[in-house]
C-alpha positions as CSV (number, residue, x, y, z in Angstrom):
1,X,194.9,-143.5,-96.3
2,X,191.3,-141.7,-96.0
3,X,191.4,-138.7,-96.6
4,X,189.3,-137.5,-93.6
5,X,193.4,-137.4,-92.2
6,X,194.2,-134.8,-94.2
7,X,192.2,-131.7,-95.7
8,X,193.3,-128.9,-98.1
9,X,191.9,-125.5,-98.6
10,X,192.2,-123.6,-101.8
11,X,193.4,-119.8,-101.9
12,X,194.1,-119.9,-98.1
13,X,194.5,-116.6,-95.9
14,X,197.7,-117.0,-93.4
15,X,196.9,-114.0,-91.5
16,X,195.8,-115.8,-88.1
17,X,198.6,-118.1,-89.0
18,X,201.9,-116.4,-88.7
19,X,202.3,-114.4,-85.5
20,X,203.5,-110.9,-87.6
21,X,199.5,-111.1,-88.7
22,X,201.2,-110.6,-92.4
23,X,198.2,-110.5,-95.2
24,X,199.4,-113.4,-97.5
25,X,197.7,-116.4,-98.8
26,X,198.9,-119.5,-99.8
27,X,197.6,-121.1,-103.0
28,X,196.5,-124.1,-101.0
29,X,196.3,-124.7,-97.1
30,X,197.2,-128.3,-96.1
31,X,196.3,-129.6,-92.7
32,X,197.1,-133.4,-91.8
33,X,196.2,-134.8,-88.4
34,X,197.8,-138.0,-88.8
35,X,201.9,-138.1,-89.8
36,X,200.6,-141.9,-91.6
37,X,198.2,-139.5,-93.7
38,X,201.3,-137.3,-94.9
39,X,202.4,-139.2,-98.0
40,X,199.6,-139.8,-99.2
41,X,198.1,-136.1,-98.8
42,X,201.3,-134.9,-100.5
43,X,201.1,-136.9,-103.3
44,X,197.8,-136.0,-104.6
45,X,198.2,-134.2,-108.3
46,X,196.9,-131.3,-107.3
47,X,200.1,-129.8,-105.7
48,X,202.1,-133.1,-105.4
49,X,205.1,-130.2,-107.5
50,X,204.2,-127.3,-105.7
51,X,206.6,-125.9,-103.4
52,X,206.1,-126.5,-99.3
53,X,205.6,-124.4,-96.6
54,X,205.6,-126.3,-93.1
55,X,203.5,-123.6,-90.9
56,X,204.3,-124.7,-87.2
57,X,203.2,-122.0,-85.4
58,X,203.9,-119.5,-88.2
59,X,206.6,-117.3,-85.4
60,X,209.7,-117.6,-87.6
61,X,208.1,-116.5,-90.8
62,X,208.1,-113.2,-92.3
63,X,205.8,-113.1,-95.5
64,X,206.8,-110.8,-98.0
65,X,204.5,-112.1,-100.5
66,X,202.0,-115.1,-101.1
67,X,203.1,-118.4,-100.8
68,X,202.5,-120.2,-104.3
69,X,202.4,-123.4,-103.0
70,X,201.0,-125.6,-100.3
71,X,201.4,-124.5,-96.7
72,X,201.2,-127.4,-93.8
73,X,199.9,-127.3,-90.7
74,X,199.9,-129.9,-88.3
75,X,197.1,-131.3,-86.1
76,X,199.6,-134.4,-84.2
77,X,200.1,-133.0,-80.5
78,X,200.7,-135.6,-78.5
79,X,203.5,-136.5,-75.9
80,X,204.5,-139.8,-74.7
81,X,207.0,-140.9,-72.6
82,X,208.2,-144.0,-74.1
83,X,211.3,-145.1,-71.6
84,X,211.4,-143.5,-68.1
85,X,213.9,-143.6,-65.9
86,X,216.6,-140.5,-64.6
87,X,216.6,-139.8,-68.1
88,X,213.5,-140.3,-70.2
89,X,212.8,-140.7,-73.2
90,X,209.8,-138.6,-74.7
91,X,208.3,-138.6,-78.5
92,X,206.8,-135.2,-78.9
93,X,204.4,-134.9,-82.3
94,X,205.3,-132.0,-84.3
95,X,202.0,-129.6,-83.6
96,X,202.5,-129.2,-80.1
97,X,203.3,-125.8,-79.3
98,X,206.7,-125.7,-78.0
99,X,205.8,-123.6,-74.4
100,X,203.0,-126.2,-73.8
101,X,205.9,-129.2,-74.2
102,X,207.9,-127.2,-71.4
103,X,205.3,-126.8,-69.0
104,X,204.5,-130.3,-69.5
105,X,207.8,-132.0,-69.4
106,X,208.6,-129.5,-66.1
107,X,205.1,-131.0,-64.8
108,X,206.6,-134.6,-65.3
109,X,209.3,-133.7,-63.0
110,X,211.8,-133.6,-65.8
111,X,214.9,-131.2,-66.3
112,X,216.6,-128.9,-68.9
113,X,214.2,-127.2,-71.0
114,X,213.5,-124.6,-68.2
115,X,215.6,-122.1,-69.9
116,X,213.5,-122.6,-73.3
117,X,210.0,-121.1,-71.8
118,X,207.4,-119.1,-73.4
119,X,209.5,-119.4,-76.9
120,X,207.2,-119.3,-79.3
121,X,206.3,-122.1,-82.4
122,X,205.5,-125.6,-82.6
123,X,207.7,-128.7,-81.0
124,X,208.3,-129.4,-84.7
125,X,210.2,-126.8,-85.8
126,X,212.7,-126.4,-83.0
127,X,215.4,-128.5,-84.5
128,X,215.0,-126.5,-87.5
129,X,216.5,-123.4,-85.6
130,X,217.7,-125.4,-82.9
131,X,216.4,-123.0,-81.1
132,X,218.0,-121.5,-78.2
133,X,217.8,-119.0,-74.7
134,X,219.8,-118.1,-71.7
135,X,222.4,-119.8,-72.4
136,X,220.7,-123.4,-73.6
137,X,219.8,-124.6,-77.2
138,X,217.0,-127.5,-77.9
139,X,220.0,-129.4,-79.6
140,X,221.6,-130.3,-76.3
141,X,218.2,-132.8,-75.4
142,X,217.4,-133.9,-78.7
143,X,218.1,-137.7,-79.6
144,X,216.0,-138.2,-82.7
145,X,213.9,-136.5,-85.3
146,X,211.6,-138.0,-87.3
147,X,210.8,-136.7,-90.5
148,X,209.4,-137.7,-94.3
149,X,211.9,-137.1,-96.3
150,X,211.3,-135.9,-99.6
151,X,214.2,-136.6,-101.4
152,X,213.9,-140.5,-100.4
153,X,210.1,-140.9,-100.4
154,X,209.9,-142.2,-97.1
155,X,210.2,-141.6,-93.4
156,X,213.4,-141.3,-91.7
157,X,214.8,-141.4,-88.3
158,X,217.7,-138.6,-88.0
159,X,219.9,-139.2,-84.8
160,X,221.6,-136.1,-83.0
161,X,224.8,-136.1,-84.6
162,X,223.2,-136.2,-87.7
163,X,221.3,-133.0,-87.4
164,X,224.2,-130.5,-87.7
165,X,223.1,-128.2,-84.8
166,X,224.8,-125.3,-84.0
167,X,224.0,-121.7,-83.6
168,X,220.3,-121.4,-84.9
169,X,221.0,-123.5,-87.3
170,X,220.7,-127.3,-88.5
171,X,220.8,-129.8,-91.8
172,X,217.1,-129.1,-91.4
173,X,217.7,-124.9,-92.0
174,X,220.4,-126.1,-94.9
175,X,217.6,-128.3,-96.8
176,X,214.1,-126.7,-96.4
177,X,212.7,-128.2,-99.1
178,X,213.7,-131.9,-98.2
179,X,212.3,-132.8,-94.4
180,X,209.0,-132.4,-92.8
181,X,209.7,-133.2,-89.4
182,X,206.8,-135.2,-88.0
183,X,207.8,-135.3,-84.2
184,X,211.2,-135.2,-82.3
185,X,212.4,-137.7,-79.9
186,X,214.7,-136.2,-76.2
187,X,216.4,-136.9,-73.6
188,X,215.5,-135.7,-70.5
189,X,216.7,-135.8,-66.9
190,X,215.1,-135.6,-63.9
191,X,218.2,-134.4,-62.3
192,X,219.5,-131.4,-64.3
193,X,222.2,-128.5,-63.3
194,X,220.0,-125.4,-63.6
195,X,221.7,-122.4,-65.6
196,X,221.3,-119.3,-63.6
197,X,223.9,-117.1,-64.8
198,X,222.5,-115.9,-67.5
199,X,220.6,-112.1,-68.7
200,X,219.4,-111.7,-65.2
201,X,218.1,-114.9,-64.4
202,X,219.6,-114.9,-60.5
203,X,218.2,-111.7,-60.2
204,X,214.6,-112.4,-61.1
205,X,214.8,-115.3,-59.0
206,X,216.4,-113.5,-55.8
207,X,213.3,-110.5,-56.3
208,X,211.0,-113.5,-56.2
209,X,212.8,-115.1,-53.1
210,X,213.7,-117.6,-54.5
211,X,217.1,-119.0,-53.0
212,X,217.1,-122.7,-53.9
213,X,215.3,-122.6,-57.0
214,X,213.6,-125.7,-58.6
215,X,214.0,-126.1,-62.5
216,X,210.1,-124.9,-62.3
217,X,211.2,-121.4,-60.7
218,X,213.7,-121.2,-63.3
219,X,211.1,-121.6,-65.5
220,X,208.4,-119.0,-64.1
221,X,211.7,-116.5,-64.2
222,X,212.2,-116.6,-67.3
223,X,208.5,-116.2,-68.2
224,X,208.5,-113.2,-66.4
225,X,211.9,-112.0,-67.6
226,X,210.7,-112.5,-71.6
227,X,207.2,-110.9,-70.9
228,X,208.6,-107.7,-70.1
229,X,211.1,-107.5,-72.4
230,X,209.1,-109.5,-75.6
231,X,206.0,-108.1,-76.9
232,X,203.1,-110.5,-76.9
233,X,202.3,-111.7,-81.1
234,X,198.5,-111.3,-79.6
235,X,198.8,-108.0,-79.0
236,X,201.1,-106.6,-81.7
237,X,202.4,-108.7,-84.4
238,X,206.1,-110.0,-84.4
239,X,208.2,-113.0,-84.7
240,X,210.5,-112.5,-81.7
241,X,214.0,-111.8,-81.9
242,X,214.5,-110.9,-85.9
243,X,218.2,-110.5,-85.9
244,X,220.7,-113.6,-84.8
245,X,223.5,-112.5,-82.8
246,X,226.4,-112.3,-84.7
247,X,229.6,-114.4,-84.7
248,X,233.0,-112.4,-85.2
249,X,236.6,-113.4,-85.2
250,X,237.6,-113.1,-81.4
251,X,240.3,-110.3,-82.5
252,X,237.3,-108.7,-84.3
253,X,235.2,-108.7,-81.1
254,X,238.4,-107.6,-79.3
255,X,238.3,-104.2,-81.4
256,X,234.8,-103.1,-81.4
257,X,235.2,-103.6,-77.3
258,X,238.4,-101.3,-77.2
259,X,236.2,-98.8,-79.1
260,X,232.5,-99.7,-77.2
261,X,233.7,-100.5,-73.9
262,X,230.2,-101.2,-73.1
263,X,229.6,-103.1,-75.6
264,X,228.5,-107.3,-74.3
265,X,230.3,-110.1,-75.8
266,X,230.2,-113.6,-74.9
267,X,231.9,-116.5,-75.6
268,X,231.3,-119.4,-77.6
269,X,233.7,-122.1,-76.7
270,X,235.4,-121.3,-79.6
271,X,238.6,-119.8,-78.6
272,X,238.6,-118.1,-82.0
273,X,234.9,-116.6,-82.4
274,X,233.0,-114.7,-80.2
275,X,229.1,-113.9,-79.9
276,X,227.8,-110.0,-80.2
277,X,224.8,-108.6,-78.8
278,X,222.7,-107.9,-81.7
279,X,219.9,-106.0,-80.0
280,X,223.3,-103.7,-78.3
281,X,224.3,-103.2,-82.1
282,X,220.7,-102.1,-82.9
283,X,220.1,-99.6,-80.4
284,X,223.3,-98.1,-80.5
285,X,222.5,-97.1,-84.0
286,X,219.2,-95.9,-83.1
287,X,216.7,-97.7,-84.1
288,X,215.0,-99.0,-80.5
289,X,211.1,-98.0,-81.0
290,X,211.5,-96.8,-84.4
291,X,208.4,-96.5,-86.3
292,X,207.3,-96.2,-89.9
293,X,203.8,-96.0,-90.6
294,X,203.0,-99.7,-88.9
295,X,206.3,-101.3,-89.5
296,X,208.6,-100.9,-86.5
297,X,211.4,-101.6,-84.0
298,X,209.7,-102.6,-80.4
299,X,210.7,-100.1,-77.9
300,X,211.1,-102.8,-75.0
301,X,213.6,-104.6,-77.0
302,X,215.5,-103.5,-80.4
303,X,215.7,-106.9,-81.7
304,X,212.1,-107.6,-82.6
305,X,210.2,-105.9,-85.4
306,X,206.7,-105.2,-84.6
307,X,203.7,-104.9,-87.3
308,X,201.6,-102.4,-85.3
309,X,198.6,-102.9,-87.4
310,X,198.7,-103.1,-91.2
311,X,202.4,-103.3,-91.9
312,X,203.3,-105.4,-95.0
313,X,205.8,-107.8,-95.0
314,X,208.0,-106.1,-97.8
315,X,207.4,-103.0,-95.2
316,X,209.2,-104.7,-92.7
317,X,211.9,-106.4,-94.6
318,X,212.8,-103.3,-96.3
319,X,212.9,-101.7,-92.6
320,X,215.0,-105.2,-91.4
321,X,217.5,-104.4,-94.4
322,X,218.1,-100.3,-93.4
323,X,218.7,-101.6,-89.8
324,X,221.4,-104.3,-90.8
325,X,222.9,-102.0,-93.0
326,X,223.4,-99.4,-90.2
327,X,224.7,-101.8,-88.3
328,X,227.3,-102.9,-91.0
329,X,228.4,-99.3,-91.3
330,X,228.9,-98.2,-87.9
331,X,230.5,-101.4,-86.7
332,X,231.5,-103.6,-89.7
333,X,229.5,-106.3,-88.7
334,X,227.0,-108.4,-90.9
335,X,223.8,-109.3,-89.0
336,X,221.5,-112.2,-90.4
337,X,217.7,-112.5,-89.9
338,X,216.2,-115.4,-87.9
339,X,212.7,-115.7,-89.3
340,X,212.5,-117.9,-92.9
341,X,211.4,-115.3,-95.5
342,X,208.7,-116.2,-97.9
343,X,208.5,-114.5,-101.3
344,X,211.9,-112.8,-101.3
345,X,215.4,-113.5,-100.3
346,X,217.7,-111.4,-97.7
């Protein structure tokens, strides 16, 4: 394979490359434009041992170090539809960004994703996370993923049932170090029940007048819905939500909301377990639009942590660790971060 598929850059700043704009580098920068080039660019002696980074879009990284390794980044962004039909089959290449794949499957006149808008990151690492919104998680359209597996030397075709999803999490979140996922293979309908019922969807899309909404209005509501809740990564560095919502034993749950009567909790269809608003948890122990030289808690939305300038990563993982351990004293509940963090464990 030429190597004018792949290129590498030595002692490579991530800054523009991870949406907290963290200072790190990477002791080499790996960018393949053809998945066919991958092998072959991995295997070079160079850094063939050296641990791996796969960028995506850098939003669910939090650097609190360098990365002594190799960090990939994608250049494959194409979508094809490869069998049409009421539900179509689409191959998506891992360096798409994940809100462009929305718009354009929603511009195809296909179904489901609505709900997934304006998340940020790359088409390729939403299995990872299976990531998930108002009430819908990537999992439920995804029928393949196709990754290089490391283990195996070779490329491999994971079906559905084989990817573990559940609640942010995925075979692919359990082995880090063993799949590069080169693009993802889904399902999607044309015809799709739309989930309105969800964090104020209907009434975004009654303000809008909206009273037969399309799965494109469902869309545009919950783009309006995030951006004034969600700070924008090119205005002030974050990685979105930070903390996953916790999963409790349902007589747990059952507790905390005889003592927080106010307190949401949501179902899982788990008769057993029950979901907890982190961001609830969060505020109520103070920390909404906290601030600490540039390390901070948004005050639009206690879940995401905010680099208002300068802010180290360590800054803002030390900050991350204060918060869940306020949280774990007040209410007895253990909250986990989302992002992957590079040069230090949680």
């Amino acid at each position: 394979m030429s190597p004018a598929a792949w290129r590498a850059t030595p002692d490579a700043p991530l800054r523009e490359r991870n949406t907290f704009g963290i200072a790190a580098k990477a002791r080499w920068l790996l960018q393949v434009d053809d998945a066919a080039a991958l092998p072959d660019a991995l295997a070079q002696p160079g850094w063939r041992d050296a641990p791996l980074l796969p960028l995506g879009g850098g939003s669910n990284l939090l650097f609190a170090g360098d990365h002594d390794g190799v960090a990939l980044a994608f250049g494959m962004r194409k979508a094809t539809i490869l069998e049409d039909g009421e539900v179509a089959r689409v191959r998506v290449e891992a360096g798409l960004p994940w809100h462009d794949f929305v718009l354009w499957s929603l511009g195809q006149g296909f179904a489901g994703l609505e709900n997934l808008s304006l998340i940020p990151g790359n088409v390729g690492a939403s299995p990872i996370q299976n990531i998930g919104a108002y009430g819908v998680e990537v999992g439920e359209f995804i029928d393949v993923v196709e990754a290089w597996d490391r283990r195996r030397g070779e490329f491999v075709r994971i079906a559905r049932a084989d990817c573990a999803f559940g609640y942010r999490d995925s075979v692919f979140k359990r082995e880090p170090d063993r799949y590069v996922i080169v693009a993802v293979e889904f399902l999607l309908p044309r015809k799709h029940a739309l989930k309105t019922g969800y964090s104020g969807i209907a009434e975004e899309l009654a303000a809008a007048g909206v009273a037969e909404p399309t799965a494109r209005d469902v869309s545009n509501a919950i783009i309006r819905i995030r951006q004034s809740k969600l700070p924008d990564p090119k205005r002030i560095g974050n990685a979105g939500s930070f903390f996953k919502n916790p999963i409790v034993p349902v007589a747990q749950a059952e507790a905390l909301r005889h003592e927080h009567a106010k307190i949401p909790v949501f179902g899982i269809g788990d008769d057993g377990l029950r979901k907890l608003s982190a961001a609830w948890l969060i505020e109520a122990c103070g920390w909404k639009g906290h601030r600490e030289g540039d390390a901070g808690v948004s005050a639009a939305h206690a879940l995401v942590l905010v680099n208002h300038g300068d802010a180290t990563g360590a800054q803002l993982l030390a900050l991350a660790r204060r918060i869940a351990a306020s949280v774990r004293e007040r209410f007895g509940v253990e909250i986990e971060p989302e992002p992957r963090i590079i040069g230090a464990t949680w």
